[in-house]
N, C-alpha and C positions, 0 to 999 in steps of 0.2 A: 818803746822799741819800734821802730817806725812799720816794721813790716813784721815782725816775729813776737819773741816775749816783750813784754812791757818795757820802757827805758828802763824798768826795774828790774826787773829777770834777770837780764845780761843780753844785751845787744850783742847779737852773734848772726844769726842768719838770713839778712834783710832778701839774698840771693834766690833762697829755694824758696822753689812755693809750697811746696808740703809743710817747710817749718813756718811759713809766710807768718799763720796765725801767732805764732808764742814764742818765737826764738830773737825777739828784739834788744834784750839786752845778753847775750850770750858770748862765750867764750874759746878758747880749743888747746890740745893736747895728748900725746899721747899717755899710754898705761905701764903700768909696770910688769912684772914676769913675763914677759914678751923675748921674745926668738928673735929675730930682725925685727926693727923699729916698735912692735904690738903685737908681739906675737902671742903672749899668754892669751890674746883673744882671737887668735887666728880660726881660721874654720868658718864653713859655712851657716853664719849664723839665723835660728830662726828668730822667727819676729817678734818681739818685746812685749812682755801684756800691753804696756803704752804702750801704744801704737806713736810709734817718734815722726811718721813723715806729718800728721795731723796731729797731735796734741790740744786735747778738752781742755782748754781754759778760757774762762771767759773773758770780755773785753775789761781790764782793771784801769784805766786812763785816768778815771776821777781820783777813785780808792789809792793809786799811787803816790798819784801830786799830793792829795794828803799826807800820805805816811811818809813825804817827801819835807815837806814843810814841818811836820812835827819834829822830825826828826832835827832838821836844825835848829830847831827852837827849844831843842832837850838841853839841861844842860850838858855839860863834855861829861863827867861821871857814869851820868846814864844814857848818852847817846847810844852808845851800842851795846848796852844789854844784853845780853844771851849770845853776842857774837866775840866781843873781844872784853878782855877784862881791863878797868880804868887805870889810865897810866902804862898801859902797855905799848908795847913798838907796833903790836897788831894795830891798836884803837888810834894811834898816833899815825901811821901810814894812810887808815881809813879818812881819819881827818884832814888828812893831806890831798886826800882823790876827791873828798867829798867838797873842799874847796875850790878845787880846780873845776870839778864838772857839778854842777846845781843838781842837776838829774839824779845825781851817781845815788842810787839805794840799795846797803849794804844787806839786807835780810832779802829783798827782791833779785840782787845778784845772786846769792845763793841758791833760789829755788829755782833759776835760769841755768847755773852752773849743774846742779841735778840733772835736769832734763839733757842737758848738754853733753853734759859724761856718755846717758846710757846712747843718745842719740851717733854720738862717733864710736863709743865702744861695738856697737852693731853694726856702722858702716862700715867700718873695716872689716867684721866677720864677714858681712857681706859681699867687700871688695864693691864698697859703694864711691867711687872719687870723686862724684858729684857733690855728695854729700860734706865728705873732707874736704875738698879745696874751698867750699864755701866758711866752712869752722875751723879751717886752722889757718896759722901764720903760713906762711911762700916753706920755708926751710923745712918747717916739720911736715908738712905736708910732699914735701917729694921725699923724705924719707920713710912716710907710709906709704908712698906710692911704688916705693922701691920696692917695700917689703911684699907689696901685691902683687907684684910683677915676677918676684924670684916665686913667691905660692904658685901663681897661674903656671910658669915656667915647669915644675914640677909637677903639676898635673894635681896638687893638694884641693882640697875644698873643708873648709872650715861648717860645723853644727854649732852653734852659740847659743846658749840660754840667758835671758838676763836677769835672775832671779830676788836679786833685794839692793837696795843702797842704804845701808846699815846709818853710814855718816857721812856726813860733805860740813866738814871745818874751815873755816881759813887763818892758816898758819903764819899767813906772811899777806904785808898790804904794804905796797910804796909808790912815792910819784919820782920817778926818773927822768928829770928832764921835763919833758911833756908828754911821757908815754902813763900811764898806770898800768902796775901788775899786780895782780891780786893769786895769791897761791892758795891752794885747798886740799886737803887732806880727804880722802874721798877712800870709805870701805864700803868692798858690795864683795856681792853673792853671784860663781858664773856658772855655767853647766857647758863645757867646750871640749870639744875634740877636733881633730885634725884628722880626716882622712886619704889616704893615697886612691891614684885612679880605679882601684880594684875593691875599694869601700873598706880597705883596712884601716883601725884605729892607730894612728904613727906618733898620735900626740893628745896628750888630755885623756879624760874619759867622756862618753857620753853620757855618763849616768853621776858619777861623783860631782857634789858641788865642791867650787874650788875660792876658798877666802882669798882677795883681791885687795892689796893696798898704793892707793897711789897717790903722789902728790901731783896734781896738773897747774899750770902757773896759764891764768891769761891776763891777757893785756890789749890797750888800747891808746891811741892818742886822744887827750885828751882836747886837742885844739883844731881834731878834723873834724869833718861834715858828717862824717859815717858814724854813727854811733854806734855800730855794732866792735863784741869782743873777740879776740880770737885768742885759741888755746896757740901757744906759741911756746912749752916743754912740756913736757911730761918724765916724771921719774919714778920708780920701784919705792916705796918709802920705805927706808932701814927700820 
């Protein structure tokens, strides 16, 4: 990840310097239960135990290229273990990104996609845009922008907790063209309320945690220079 998480993680935020260290392989998208664009996590959110603008990880460049090279020298059966099951459309998509892009590792994007989630789920409590235009695709990102714009307009201010991320799956893996998009199935734990200019609770609780399911889809071209991902949908998972 040239500037963030590992080409492993998920090349997402080579822009910010806070994510500078860890967010090299990363991706973007919105959430589900959401009011306009995100709004199930609306509110003024406080700060994540991880602390998302620095993220503790250390430098993995050697340990990568390893599990880089292993990995395509597994055979197909057990190349992705624990991630997609053999023979599947999952494992088959993977094999399709993972030809296109040498880099591409599929257990290293997911622990990128992690960091990634709680990282935008908190800029928008925050009404961070900095933050968002770096991690999302141009479209989803002016419709979280929207959606911060009608909060401010209203005089709202969002409390967010980021309390657990239960699971990060990926449901779906394909090469389109030359783009790659990778989907994830992502359950976490939030603590959010919404309050109006006079500190009244208008939405959520402060104190109830609230179970969170969503599927975020990122992607990337596989044949540009930038190796970073962007979350580019986000949807409610049924």
């Amino acid at each position: 990840m040239n500037a963030v998480f590992d080409i492993y993680t998920i090349i997402f935020l080579a822009l910010a310097v806070f994510i500078f260290v860890r967010l090299r392989s990363v991706l973007g998208t919105r959430t589900g239960h959401e009011r306009p664009p995100f709004d199930p996590y609306s509110g003024e959110a406080a700060k994540p135990a991880t602390a998302p603008d620095k993220p503790a990880i250390p430098n993995r460049q050697e340990e990568t290229t390893v599990a880089r090279e292993a990995e395509r020298d597994t055979p197909p059966a057990e190349r992705w273990a624990g991630i997609a099951a053999p023979g599947s459309a999952v494992a088959a998509g993977l094999d399709a990104i993972a030809n296109a892009d040498r880099n591409f590792d599929a257990r290293g994007f997911v622990e990128g996609a992690k960091a990634a989630y709680e990282m935008i789920v908190m800029a928008f409590a925050e009404g961070d845009r900095k933050t968002l235009r770096n991690m999302l695709g141009k479209e989803l990102f002016e419709e979280f922008a929207a959606a911060l714009n009608e909060r401010d307009a209203k005089g709202l201010k969002m409390e967010s907790r980021f309390v657990s991320l239960d699971k990060a799956e990926i449901k779906n893996a394909e090469l389109a063209g030359n783009e790659a998009r990778v989907t994830i199935d992502f359950v976490s734990q939030l603590v959010s309320a919404t309050r109006d200019k006079d500190g009244n609770v208008v939405e959520g609780s402060a104190e109830a945690l609230t179970d969170v399911e969503d599927l975020w889809m990122f992607a990337r071209d596989v044949k540009s220079s930038d190796p970073n991902w962007k979350l580019v949908e986000n949807n409610e998972a049924a």
